[in-house]
N, CA and C of each residue as an Amber inpcrd file, in Angstrom:
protein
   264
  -1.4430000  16.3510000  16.8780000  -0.2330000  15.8900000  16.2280000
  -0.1030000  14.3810000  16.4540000  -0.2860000  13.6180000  15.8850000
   0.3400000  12.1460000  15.4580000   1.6250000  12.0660000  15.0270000
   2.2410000  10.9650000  15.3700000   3.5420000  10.0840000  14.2710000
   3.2790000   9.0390000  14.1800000   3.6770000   8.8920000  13.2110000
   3.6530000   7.6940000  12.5180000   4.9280000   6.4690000  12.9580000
   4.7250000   5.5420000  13.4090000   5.2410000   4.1370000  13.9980000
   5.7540000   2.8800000  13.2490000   6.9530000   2.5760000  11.9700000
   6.7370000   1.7680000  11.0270000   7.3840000   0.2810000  11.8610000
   6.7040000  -0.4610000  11.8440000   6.7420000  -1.2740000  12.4760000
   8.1650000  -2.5700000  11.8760000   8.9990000  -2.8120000  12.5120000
  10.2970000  -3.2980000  12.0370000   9.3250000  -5.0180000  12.1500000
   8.6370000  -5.3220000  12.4630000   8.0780000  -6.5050000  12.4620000
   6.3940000  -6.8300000  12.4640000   6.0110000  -6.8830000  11.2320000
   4.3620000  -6.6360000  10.9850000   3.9120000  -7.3400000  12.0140000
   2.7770000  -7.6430000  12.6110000   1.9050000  -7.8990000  13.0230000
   0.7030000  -8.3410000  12.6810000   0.4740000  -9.9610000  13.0480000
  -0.9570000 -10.3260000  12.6840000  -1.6760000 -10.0860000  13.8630000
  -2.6160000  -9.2760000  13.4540000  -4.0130000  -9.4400000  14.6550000
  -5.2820000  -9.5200000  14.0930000  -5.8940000 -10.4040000  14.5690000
  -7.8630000 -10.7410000  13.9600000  -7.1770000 -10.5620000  12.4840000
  -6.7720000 -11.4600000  11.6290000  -6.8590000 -11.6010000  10.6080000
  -6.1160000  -9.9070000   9.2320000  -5.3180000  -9.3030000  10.4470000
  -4.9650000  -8.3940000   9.7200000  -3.4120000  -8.0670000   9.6540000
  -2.5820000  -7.9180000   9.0390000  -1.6950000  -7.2790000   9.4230000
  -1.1690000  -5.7750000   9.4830000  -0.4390000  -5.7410000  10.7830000
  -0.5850000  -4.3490000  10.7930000   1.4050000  -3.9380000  10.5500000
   1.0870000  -3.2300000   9.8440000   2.8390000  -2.8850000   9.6470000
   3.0810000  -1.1530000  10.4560000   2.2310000  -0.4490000  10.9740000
   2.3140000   0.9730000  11.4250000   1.3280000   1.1960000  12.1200000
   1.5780000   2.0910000  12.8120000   0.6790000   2.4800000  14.1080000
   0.7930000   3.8610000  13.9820000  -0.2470000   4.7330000  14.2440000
  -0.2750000   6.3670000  14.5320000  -0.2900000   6.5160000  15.7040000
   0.4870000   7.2070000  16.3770000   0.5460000   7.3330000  17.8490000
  -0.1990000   8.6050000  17.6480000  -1.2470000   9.2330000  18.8040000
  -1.1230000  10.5880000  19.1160000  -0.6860000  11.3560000  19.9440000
  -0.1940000  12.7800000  20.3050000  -0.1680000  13.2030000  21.5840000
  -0.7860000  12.9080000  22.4500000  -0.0920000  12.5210000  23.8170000
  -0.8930000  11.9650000  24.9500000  -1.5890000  13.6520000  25.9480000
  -2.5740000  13.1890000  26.2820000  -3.1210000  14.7450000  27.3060000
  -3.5810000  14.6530000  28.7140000  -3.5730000  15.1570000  29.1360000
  -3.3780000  14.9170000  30.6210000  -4.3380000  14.2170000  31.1490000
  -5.9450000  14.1290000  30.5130000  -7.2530000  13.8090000  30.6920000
  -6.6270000  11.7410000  30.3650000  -5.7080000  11.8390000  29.4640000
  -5.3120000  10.5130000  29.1030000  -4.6410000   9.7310000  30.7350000
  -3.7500000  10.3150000  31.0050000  -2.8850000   9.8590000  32.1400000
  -3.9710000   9.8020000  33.4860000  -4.9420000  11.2150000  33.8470000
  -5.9600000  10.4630000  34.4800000  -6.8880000   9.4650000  34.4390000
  -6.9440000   9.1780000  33.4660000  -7.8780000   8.2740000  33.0200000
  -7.3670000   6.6130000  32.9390000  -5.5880000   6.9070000  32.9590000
  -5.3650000   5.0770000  33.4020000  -5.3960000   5.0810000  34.8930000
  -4.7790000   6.6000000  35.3240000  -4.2810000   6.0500000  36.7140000
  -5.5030000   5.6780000  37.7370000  -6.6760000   6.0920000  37.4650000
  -7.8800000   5.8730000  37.8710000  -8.1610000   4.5330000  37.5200000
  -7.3170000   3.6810000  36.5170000  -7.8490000   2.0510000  36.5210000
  -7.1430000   1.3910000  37.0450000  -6.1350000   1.8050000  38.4530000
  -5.8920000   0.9100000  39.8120000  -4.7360000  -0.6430000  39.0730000
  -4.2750000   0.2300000  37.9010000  -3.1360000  -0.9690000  37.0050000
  -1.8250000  -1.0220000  37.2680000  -1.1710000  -1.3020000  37.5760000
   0.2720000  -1.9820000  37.4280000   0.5950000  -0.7370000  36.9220000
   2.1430000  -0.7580000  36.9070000   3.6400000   0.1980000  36.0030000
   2.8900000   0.0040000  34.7020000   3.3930000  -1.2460000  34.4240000
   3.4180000  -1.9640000  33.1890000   2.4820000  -2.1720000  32.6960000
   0.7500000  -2.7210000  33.0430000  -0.3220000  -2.3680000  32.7570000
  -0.5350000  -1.0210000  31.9390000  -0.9260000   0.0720000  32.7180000
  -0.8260000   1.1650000  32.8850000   0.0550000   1.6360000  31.1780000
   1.4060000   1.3230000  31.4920000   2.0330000   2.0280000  30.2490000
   1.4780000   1.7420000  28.7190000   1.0460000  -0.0490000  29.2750000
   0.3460000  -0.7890000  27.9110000  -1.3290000  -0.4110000  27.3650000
  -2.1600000  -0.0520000  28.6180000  -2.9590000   1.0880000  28.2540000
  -3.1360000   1.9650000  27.6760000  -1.8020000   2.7890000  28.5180000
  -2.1920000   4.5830000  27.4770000  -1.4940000   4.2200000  26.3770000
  -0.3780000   3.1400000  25.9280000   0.0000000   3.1800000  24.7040000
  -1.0130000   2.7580000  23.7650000  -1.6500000   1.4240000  24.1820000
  -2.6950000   1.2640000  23.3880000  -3.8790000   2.0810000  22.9620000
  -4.5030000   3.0470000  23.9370000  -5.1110000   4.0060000  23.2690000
  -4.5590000   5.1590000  22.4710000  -3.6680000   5.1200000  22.7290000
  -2.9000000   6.6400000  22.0890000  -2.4580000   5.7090000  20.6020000
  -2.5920000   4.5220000  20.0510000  -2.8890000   4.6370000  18.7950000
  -3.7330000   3.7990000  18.5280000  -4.6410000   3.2680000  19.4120000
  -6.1650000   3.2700000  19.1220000  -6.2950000   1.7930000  18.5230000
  -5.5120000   1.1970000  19.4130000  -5.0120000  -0.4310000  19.3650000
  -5.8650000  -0.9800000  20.4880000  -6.5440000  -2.1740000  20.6850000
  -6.3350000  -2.9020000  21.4770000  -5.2790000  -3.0960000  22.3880000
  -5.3750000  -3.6500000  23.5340000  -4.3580000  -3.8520000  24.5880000
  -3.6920000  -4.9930000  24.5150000  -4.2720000  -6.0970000  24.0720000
  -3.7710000  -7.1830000  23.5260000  -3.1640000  -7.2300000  22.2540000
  -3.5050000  -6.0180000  21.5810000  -2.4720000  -6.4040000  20.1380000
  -0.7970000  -5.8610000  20.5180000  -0.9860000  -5.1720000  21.3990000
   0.3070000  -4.6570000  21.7570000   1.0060000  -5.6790000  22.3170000
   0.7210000  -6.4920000  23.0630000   1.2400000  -7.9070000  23.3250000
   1.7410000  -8.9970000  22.6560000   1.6000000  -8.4810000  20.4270000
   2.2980000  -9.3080000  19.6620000   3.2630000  -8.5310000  19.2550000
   3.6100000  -7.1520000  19.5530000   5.2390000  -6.7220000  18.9780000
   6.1600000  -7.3750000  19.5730000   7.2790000  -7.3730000  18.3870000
   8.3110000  -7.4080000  18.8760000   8.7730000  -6.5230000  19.6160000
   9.5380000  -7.2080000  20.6090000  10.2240000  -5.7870000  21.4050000
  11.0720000  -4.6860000  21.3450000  11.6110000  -4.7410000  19.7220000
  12.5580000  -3.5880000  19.6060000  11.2900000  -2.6750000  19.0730000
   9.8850000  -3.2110000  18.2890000   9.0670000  -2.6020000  17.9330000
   8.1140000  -1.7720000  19.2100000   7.8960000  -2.3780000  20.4270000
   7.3410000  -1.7110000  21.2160000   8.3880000  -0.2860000  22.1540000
   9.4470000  -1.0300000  21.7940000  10.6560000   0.3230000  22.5610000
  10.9620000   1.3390000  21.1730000  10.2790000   1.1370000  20.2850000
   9.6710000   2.3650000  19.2900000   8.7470000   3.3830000  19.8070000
   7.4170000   2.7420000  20.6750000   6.3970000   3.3370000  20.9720000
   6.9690000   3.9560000  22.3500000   8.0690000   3.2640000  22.5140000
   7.9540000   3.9510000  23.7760000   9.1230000   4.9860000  23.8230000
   9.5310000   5.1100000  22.7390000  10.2310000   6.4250000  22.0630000
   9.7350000   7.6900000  21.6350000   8.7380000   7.0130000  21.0230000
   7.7420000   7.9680000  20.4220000   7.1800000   8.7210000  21.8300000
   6.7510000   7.8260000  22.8590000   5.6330000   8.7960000  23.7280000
   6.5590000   9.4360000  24.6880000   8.2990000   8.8950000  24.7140000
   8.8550000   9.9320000  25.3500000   9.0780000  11.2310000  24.9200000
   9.0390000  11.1980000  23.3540000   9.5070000  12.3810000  22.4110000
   8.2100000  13.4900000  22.5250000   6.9590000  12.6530000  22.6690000
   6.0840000  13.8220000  22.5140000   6.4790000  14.8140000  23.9580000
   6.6010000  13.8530000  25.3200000   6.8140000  14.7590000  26.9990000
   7.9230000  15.5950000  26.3690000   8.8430000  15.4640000  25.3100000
  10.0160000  16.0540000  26.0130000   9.6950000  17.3870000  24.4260000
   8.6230000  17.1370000  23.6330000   8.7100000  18.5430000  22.8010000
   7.9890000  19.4990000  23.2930000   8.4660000  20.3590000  23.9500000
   7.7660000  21.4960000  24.9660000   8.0880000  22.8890000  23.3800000
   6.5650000  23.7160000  23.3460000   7.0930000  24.7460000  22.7880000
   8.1710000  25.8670000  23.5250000   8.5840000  26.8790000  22.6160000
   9.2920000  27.5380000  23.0960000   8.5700000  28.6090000  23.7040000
   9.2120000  29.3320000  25.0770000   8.1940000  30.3990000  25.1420000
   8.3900000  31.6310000  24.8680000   6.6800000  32.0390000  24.3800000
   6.3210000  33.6230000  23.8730000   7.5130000  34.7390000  24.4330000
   7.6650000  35.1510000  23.8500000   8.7630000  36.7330000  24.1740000
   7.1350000  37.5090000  24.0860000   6.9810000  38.3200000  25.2690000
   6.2380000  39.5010000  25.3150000   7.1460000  40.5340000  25.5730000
């Protein structure tokens, strides 16, 4: 599952602009895999965000900031959609 990210302030990077980002569900193999790179809070968050839509780490460093507290909406929304559980 992806969402889609419309960006309230495009973005030039390497000659492109980017107006949206696909976030995907983050998985647990993801969260081991920063905390194993010995990064900062803030590092760290700019990592798994950047892979989870398959950005560079530095392009995330030209949003605006109401645009990055999008992403970081988005990756709270995915922790907090838990299915419901099975009735056996």
């Amino acid at each position: 599952m992806t969402e889609t990210i419309k960006l309230h302030y495009p973005v030039e990077y390497q000659g492109e602009t980017i107006n949206e980002l696909q976030m995907r569900r983050p998985k647990f193999k993801d969260q081991l895999r920063i905390q194993s790179m010995k990064l900062d809070e803030v590092q760290s968050e700019q990592r798994m965000f950047a892979d989870l839509c398959g950005q560079a780490p530095d392009m995330l460093e030209e949003l605006d900031l109401s645009d990055y507290q999008q992403i970081q909406e988005t990756f709270k929304g995915f922790l907090r959609s838990t299915p419901a559980p099975s009735s056996n």
